[in-house]
ZADO-1210 file (C-alpha; in nm, 4 decimals, padded with zeros to 6 digits):
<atoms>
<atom x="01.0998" y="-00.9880" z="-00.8930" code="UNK" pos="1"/>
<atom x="00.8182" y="-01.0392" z="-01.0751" code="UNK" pos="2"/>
<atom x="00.5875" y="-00.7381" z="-01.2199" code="UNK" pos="3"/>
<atom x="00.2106" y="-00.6332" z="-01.2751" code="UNK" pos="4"/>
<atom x="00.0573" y="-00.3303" z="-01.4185" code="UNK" pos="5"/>
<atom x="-00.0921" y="-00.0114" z="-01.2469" code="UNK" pos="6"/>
<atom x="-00.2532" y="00.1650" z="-01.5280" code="UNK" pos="7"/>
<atom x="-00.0277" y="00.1229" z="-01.7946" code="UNK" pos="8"/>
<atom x="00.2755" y="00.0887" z="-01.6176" code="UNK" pos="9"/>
<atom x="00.4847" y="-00.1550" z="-01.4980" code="UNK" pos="10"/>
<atom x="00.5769" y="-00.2299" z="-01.1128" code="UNK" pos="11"/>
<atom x="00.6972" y="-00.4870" z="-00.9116" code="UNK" pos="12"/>
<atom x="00.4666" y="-00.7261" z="-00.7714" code="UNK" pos="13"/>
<atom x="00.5361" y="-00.6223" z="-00.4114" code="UNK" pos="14"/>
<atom x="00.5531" y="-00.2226" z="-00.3205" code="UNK" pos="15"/>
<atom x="00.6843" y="-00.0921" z="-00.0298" code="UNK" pos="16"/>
<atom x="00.4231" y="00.0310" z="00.2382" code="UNK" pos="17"/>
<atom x="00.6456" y="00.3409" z="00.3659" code="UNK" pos="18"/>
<atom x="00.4143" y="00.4343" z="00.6656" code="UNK" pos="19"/>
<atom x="00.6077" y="00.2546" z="00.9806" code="UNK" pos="20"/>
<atom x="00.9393" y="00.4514" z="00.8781" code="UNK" pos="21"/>
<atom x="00.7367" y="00.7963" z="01.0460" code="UNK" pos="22"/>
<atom x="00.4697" y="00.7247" z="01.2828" code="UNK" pos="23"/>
<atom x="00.5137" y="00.5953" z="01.6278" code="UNK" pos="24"/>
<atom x="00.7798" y="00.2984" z="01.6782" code="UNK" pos="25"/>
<atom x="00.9585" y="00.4300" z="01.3546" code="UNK" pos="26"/>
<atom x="01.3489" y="00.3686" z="01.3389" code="UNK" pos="27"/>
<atom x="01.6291" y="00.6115" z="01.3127" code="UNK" pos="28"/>
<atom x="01.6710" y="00.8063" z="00.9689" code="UNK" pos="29"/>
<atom x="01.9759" y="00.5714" z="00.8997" code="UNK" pos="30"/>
<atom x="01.7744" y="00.2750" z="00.9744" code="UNK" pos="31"/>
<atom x="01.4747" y="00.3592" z="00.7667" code="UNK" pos="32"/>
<atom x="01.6851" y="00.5347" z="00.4974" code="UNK" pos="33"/>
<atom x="01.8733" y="00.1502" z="00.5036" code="UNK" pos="34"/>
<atom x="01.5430" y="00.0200" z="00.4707" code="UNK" pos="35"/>
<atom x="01.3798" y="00.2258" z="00.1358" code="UNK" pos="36"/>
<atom x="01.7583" y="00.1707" z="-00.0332" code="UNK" pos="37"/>
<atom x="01.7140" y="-00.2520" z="00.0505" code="UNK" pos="38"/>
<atom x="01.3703" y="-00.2372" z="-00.1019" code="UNK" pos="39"/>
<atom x="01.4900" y="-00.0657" z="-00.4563" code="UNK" pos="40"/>
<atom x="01.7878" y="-00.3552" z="-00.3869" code="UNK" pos="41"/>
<atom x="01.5452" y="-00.6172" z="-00.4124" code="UNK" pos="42"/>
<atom x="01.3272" y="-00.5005" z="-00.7168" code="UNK" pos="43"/>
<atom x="01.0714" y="-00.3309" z="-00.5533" code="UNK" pos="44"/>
<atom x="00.9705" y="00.0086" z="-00.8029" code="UNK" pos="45"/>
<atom x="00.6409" y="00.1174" z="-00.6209" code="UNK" pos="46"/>
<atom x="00.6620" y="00.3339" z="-00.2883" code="UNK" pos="47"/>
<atom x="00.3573" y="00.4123" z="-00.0998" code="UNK" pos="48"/>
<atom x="00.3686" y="00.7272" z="00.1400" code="UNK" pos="49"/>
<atom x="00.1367" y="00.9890" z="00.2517" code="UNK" pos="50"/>
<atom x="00.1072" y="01.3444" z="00.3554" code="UNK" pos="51"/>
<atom x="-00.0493" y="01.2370" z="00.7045" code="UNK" pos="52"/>
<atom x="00.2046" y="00.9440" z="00.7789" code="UNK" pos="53"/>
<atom x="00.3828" y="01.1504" z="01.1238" code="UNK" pos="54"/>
<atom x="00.3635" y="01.1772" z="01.4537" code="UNK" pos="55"/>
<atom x="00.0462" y="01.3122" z="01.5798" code="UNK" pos="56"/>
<atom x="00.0812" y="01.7164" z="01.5949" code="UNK" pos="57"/>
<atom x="00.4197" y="01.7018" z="01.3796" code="UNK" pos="58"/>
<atom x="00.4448" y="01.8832" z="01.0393" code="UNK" pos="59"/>
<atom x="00.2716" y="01.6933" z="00.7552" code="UNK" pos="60"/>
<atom x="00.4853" y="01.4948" z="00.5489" code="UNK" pos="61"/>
<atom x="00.7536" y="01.3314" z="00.7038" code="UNK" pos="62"/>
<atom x="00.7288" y="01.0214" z="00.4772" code="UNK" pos="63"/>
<atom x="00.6944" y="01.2158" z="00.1555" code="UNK" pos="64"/>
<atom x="01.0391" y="01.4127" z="00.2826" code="UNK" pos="65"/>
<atom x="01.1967" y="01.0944" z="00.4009" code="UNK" pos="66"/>
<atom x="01.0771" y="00.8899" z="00.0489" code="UNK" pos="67"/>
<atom x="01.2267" y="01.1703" z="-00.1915" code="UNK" pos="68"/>
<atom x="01.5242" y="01.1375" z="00.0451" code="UNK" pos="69"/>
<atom x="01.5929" y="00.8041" z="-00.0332" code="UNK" pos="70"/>
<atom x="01.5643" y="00.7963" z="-00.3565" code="UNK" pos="71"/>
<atom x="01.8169" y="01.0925" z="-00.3839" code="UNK" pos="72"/>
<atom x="02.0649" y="00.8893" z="-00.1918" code="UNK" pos="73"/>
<atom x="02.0341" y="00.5529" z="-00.3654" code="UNK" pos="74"/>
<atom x="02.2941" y="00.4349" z="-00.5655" code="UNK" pos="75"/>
<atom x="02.1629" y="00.3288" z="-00.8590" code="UNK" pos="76"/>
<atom x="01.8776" y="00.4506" z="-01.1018" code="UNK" pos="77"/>
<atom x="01.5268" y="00.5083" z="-00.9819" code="UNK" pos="78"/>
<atom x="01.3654" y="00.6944" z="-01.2728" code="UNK" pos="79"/>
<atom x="01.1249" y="00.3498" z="-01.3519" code="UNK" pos="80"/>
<atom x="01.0040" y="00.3889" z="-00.9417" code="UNK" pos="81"/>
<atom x="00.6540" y="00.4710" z="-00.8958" code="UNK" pos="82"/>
<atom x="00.6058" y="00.6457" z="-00.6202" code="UNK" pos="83"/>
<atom x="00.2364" y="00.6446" z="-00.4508" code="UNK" pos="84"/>
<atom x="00.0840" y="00.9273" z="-00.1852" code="UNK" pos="85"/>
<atom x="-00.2112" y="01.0408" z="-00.0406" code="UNK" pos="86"/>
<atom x="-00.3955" y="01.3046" z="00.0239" code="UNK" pos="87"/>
<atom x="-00.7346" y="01.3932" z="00.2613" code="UNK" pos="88"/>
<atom x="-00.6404" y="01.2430" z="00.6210" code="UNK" pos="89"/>
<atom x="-00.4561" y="01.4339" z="00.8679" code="UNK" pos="90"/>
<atom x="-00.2947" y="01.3851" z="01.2609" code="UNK" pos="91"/>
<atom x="-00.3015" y="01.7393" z="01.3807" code="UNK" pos="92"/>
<atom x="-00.3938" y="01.6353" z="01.7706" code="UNK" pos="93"/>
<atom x="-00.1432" y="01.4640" z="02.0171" code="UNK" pos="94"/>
<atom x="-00.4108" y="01.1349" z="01.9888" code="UNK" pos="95"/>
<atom x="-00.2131" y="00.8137" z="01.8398" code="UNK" pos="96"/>
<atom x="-00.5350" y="00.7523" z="01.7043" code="UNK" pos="97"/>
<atom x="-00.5972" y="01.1223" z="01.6122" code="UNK" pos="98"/>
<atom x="-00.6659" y="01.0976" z="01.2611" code="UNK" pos="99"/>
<atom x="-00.8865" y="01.3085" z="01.0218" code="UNK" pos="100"/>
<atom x="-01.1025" y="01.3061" z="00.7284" code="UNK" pos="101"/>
<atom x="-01.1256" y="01.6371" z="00.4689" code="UNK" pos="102"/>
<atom x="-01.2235" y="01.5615" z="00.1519" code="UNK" pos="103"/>
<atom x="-01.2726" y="01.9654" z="00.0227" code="UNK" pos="104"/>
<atom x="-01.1286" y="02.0075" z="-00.3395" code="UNK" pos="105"/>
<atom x="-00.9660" y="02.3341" z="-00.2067" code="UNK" pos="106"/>
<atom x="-00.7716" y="02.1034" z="00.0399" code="UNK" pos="107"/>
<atom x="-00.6863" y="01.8123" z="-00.1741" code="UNK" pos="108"/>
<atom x="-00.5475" y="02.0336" z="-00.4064" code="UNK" pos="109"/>
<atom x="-00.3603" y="02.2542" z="-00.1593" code="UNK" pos="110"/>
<atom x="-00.2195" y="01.8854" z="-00.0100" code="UNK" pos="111"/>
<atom x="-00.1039" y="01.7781" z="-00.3325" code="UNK" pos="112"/>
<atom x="00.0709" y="02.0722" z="-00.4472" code="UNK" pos="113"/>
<atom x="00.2526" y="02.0584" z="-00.0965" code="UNK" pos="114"/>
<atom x="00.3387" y="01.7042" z="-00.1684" code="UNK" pos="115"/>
<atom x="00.5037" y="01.7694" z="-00.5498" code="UNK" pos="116"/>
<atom x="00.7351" y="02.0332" z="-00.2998" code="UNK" pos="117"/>
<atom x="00.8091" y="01.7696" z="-00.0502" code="UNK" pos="118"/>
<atom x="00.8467" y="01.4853" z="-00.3234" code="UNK" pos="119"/>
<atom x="01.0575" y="01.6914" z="-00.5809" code="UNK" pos="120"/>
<atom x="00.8812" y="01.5973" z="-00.8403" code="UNK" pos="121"/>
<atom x="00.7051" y="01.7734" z="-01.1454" code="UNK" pos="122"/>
<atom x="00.4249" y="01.5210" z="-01.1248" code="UNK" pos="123"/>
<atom x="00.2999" y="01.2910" z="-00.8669" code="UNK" pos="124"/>
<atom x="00.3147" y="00.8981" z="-01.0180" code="UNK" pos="125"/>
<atom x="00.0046" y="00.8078" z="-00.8354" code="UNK" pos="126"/>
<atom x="-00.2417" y="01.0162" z="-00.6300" code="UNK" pos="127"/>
<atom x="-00.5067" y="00.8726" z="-00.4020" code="UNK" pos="128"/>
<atom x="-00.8099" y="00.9553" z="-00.2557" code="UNK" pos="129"/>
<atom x="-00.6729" y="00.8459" z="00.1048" code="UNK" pos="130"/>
<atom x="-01.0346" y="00.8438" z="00.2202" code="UNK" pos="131"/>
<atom x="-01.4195" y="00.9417" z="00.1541" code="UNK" pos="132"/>
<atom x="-01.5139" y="01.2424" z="00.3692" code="UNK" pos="133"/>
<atom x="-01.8990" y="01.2247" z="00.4618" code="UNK" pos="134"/>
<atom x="-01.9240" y="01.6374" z="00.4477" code="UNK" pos="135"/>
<atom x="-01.7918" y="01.6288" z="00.1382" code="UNK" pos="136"/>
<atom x="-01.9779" y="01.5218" z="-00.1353" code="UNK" pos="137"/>
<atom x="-01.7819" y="01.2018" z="-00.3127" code="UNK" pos="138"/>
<atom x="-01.8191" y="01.3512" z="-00.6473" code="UNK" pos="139"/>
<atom x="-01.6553" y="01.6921" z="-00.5240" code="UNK" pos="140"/>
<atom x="-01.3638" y="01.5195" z="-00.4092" code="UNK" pos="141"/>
<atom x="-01.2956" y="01.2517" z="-00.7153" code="UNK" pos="142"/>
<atom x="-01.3805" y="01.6257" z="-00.9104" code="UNK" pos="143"/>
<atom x="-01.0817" y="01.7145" z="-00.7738" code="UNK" pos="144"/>
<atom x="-00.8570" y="01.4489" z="-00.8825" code="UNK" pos="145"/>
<atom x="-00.9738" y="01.5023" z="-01.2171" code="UNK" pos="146"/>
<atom x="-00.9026" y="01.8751" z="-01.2052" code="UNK" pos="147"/>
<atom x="-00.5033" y="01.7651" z="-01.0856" code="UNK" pos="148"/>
<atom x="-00.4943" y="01.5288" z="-01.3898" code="UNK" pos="149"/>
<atom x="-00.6152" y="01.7744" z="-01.6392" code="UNK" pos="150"/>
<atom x="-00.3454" y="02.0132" z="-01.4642" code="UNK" pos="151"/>
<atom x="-00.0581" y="01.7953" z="-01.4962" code="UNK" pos="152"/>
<atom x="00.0323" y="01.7928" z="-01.1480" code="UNK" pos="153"/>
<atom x="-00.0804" y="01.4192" z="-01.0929" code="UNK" pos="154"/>
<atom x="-00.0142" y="01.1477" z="-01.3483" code="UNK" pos="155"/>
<atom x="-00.2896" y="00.8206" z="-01.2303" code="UNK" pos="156"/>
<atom x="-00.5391" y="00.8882" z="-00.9485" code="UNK" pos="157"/>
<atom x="-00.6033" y="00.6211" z="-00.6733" code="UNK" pos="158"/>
<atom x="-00.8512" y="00.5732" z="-00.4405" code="UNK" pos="159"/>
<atom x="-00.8455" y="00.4160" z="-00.0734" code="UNK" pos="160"/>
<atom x="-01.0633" y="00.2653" z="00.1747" code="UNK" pos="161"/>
<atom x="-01.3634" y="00.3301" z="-00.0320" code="UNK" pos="162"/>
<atom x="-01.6809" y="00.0753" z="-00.1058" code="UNK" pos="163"/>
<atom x="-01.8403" y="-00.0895" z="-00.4889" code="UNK" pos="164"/>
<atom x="-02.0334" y="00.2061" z="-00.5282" code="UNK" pos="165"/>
<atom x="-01.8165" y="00.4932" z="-00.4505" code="UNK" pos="166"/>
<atom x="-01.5474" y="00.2968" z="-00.7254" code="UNK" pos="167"/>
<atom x="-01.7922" y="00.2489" z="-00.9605" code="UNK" pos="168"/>
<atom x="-01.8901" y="00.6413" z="-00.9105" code="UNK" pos="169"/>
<atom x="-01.5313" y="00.7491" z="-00.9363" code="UNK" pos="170"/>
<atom x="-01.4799" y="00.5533" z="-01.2622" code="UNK" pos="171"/>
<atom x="-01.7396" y="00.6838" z="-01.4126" code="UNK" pos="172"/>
<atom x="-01.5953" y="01.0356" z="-01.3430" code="UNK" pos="173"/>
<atom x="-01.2196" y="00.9957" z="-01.4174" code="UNK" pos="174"/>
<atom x="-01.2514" y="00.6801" z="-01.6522" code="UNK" pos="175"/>
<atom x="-00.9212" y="00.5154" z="-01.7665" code="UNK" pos="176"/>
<atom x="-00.7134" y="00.7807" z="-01.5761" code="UNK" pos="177"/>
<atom x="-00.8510" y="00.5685" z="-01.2294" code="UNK" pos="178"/>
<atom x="-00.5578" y="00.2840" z="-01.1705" code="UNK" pos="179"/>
<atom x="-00.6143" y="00.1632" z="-00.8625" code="UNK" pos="180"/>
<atom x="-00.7683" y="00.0990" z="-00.4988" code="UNK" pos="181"/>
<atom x="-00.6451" y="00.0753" z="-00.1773" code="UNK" pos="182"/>
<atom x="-00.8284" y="-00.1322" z="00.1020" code="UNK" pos="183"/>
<atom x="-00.7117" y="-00.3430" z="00.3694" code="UNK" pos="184"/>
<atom x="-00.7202" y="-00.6883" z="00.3032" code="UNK" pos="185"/>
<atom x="-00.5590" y="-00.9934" z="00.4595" code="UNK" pos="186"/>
<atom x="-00.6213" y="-01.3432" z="00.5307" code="UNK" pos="187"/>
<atom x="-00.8029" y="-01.1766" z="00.8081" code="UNK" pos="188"/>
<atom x="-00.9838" y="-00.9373" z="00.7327" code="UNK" pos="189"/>
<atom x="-01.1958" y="-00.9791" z="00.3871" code="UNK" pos="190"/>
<atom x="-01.4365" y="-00.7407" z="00.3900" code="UNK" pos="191"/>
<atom x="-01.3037" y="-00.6577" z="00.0818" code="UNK" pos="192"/>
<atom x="-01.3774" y="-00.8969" z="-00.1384" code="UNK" pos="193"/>
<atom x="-01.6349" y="-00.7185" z="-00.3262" code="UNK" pos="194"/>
<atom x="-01.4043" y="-00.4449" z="-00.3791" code="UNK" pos="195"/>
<atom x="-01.1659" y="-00.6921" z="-00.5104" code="UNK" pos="196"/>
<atom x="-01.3714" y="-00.8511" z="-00.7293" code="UNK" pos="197"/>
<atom x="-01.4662" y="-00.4867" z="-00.8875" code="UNK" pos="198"/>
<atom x="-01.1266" y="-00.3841" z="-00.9741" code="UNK" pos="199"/>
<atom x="-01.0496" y="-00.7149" z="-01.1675" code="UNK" pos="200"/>
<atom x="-01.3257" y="-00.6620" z="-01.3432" code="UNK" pos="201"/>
<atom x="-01.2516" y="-00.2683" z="-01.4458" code="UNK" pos="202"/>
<atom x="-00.8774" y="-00.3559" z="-01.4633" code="UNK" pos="203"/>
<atom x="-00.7953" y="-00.1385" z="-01.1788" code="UNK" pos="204"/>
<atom x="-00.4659" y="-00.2119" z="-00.9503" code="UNK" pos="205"/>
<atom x="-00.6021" y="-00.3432" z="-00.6315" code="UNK" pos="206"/>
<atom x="-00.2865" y="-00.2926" z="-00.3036" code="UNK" pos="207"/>
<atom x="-00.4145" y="-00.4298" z="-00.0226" code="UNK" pos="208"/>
<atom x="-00.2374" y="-00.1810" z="00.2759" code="UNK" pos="209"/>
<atom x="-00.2125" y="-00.4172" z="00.5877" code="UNK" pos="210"/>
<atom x="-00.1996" y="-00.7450" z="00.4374" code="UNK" pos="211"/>
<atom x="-00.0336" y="-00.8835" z="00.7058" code="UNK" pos="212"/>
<atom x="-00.3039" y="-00.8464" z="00.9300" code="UNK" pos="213"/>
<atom x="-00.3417" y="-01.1537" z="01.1502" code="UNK" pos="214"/>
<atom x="-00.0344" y="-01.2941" z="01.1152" code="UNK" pos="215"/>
<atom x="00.1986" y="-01.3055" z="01.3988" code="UNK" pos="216"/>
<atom x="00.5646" y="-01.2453" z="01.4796" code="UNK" pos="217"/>
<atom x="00.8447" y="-01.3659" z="01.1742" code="UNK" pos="218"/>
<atom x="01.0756" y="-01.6041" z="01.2299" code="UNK" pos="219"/>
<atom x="01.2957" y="-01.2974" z="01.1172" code="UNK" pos="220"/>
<atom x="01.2503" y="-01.2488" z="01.5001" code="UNK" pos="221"/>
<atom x="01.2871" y="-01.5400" z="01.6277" code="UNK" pos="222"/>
<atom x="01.0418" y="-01.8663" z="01.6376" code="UNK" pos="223"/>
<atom x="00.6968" y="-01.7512" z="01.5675" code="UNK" pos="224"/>
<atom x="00.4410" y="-01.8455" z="01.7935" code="UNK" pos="225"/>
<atom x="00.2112" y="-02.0573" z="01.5902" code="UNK" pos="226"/>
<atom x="-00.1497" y="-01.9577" z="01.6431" code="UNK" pos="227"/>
<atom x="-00.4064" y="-02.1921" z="01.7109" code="UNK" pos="228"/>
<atom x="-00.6578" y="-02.0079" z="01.5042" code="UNK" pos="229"/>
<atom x="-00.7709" y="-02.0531" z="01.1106" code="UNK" pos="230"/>
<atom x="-00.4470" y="-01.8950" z="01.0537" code="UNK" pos="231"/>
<atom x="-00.2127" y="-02.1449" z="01.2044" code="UNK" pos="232"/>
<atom x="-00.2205" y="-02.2915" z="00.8539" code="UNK" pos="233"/>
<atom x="-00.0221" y="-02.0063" z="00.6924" code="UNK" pos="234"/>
<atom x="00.2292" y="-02.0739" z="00.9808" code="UNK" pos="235"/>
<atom x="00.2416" y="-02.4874" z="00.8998" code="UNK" pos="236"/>
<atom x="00.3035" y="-02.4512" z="00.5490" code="UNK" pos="237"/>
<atom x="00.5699" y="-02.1886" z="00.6099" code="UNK" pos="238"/>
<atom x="00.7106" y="-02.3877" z="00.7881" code="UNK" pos="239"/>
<atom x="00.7077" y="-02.6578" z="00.5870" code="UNK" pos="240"/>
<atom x="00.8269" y="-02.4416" z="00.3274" code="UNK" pos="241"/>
<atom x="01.1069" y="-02.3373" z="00.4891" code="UNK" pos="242"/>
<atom x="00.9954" y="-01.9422" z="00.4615" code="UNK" pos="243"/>
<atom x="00.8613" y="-01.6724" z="00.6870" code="UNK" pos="244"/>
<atom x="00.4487" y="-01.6583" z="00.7566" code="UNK" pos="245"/>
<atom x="00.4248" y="-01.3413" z="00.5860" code="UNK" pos="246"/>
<atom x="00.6351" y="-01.4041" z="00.2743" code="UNK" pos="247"/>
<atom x="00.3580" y="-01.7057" z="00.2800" code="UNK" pos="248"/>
<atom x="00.0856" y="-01.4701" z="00.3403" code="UNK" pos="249"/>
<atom x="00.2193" y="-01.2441" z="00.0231" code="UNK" pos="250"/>
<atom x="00.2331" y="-01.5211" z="-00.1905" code="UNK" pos="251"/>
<atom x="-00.1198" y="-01.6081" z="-00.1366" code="UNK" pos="252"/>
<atom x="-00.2568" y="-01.2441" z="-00.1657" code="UNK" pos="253"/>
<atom x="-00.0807" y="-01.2725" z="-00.5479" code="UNK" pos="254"/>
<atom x="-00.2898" y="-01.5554" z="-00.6201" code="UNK" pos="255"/>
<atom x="-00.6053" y="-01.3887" z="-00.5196" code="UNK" pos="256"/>
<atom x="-00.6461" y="-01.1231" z="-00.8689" code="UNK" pos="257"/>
<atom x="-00.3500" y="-01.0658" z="-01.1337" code="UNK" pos="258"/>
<atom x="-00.4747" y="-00.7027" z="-01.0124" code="UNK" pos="259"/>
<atom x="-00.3323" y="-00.7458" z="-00.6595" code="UNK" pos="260"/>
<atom x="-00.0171" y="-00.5443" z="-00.5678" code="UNK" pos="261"/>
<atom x="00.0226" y="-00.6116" z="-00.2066" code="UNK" pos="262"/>
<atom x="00.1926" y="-00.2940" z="-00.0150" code="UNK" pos="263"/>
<atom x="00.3567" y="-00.4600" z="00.3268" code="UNK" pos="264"/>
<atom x="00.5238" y="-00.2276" z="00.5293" code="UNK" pos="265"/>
<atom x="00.8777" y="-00.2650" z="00.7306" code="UNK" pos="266"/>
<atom x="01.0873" y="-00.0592" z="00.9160" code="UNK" pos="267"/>
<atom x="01.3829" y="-00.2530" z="00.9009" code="UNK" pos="268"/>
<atom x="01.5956" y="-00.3519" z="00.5558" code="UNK" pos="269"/>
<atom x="01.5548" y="-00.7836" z="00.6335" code="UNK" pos="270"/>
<atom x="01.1890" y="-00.7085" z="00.6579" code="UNK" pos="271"/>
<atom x="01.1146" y="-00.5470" z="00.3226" code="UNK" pos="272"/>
<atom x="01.3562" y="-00.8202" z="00.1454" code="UNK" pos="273"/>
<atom x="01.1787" y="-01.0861" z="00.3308" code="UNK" pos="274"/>
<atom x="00.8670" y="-00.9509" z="00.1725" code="UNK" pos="275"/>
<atom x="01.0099" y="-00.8913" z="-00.2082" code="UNK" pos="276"/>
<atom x="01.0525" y="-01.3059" z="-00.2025" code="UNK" pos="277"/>
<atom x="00.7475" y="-01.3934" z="-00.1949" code="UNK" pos="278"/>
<atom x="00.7116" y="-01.3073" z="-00.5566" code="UNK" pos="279"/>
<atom x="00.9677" y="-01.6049" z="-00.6078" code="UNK" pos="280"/>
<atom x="00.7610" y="-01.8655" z="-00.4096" code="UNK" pos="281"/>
<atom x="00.5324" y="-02.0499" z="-00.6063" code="UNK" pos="282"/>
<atom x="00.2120" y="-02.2222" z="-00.4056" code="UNK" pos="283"/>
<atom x="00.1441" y="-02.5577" z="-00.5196" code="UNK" pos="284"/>
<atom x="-00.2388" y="-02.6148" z="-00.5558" code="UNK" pos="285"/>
<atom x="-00.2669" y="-02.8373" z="-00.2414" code="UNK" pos="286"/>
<atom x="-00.1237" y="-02.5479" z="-00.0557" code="UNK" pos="287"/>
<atom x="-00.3739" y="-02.2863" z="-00.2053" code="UNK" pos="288"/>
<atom x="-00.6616" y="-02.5392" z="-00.1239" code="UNK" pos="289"/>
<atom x="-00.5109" y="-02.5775" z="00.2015" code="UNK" pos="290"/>
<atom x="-00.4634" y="-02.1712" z="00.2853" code="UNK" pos="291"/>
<atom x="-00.8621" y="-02.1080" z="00.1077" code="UNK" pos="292"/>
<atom x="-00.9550" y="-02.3708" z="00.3004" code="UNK" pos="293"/>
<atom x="-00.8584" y="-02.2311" z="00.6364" code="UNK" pos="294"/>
<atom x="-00.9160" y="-01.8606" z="00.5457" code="UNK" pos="295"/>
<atom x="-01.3044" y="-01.9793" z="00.5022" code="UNK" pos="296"/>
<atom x="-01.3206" y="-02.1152" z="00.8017" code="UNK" pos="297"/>
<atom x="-01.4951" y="-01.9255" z="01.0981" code="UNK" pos="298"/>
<atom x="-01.3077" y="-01.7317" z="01.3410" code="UNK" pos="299"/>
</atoms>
């Protein structure tokens, strides 16, 4: 496995996106218990949860409970894991797509004090910004972040799904103390970019959540149905290669920044292993032409 840096520590390339193991379709406790335990097997040492990743209208927290879970059961040591969570977004309806946006210090503060309970922790590793409330002033909310790092009850802050300017804003507030941001980004969808190009350039951690997107079934499943889209060529040269699409897709988000810490997430153990690889599979640069190439292209 190899390793980059968030902040000024040290995690493997490829983190563990622990959402699917407690919202709809997730797998039994065993199963996704199996699966946080294969993912510490395989190198992985950075865990991303949430306070909001449950079933609409359960108790917050699920993940966080199920995350500290794991790590109490593993076998071996996990004191150099990182572990990631959110705070800001909520499910309290019965909607699948039910979510919500509260950005008020009071409650970010109030969310991450519940989550050092649920975690076990005496400090969260990384806290994020899970997303920019528009009734709450920006400033208020990063203000808050600030206030949990001068505390001691969060060690980095993060941000997520937020644009250039509201980084640039937050950096200027919290400095050095600001690792990373969290965006989705895959081969298809980009909009990110300028984002990306930002956190190279501050030396902030940039974890894509969702980098999958577009990509179809694995051949973990079974054949994959090659598309006929742009993105057909990250299925050809994977299967030329001999690997899954998405450990292909993985290796090519590595090659996009040094800063990129892709976050893919699985609900089964072969998934999340599949996934650690890609770290190990080095692109020639007729394939990266080839995969830039197609990811240019029009859809």
């Amino acid at each position: 496995m190899r390793h980059r840096t968030l902040g000024d520590i040290r995690v493997s390339a490829i983190g563990l996106g622990a959402m699917p193991l407690s919202i709809e379709g997730r797998p039994d406790r065993a199963r996704a218990l199996a699966t946080v335990h294969a993912a510490l097997d395989a190198g992985v040492t950075l865990l991303d949860t949430a306070d909001s990743y449950h079933l609409p209208g359960a108790e917050p927290g699920h993940n966080e409970r199920l995350v500290a879970r794991a790590l109490a059961t593993y076998g071996g040591d996990t004191s150099h894991v990182l572990v990631a969570t959110k705070g800001g977004r909520g499910r309290p309806g019965g909607g699948a797509a039910d979510w919500t946006v509260n950005g008020d210090p009071r409650h970010l503060k109030r969310a991450a004090e519940a989550s050092l309970r649920r975690l076990g922790v005496e400090a969260i590793g990384l806290y994020q910004l899970h997303k920019p409330d528009p009734a709450i002033p920006f400033e208020e909310s990063v203000g808050a972040l600030r206030d949990l790092l001068d505390e001691g009850k969060i060690r980095l802050a993060g941000l997520s799904n937020t644009d250039v300017d509201q980084i640039r804003r937050a950096h200027a507030i919290l400095g050095d103390r600001l690792v990373s941001v969290q965006n989705r980004y895959s081969p298809a969808v980009r909009d990110s970019e300028p984002e990306l190009r930002l956190t190279a350039e501050l030396g902030l951690a940039f974890l894509p959540w969702s980098p999958l997107g577009g990509i179809s079934r694995s051949s973990l499943d079974g054949p994959a149905e090659r598309p006929s889209d742009t993105l057909g060529t990250f299925h050809q040269i994977a299967l030329e290669r001999g690997v899954s699409p998405q450990q292909l897709c993985l290796a090519w988000l590595l090659t996009r920044s040094p800063t990129v810490i892709p976050i893919p997430g699985a609900s089964r153990p072969q998934s999340i292993r599949d996934s650690a690889a890609a770290t190990d599979l080095p692109l020639t640069e007729k394939e990266l032409s080839r995969l830039n190439e197609a990811v240019q292209r029009p859809r």
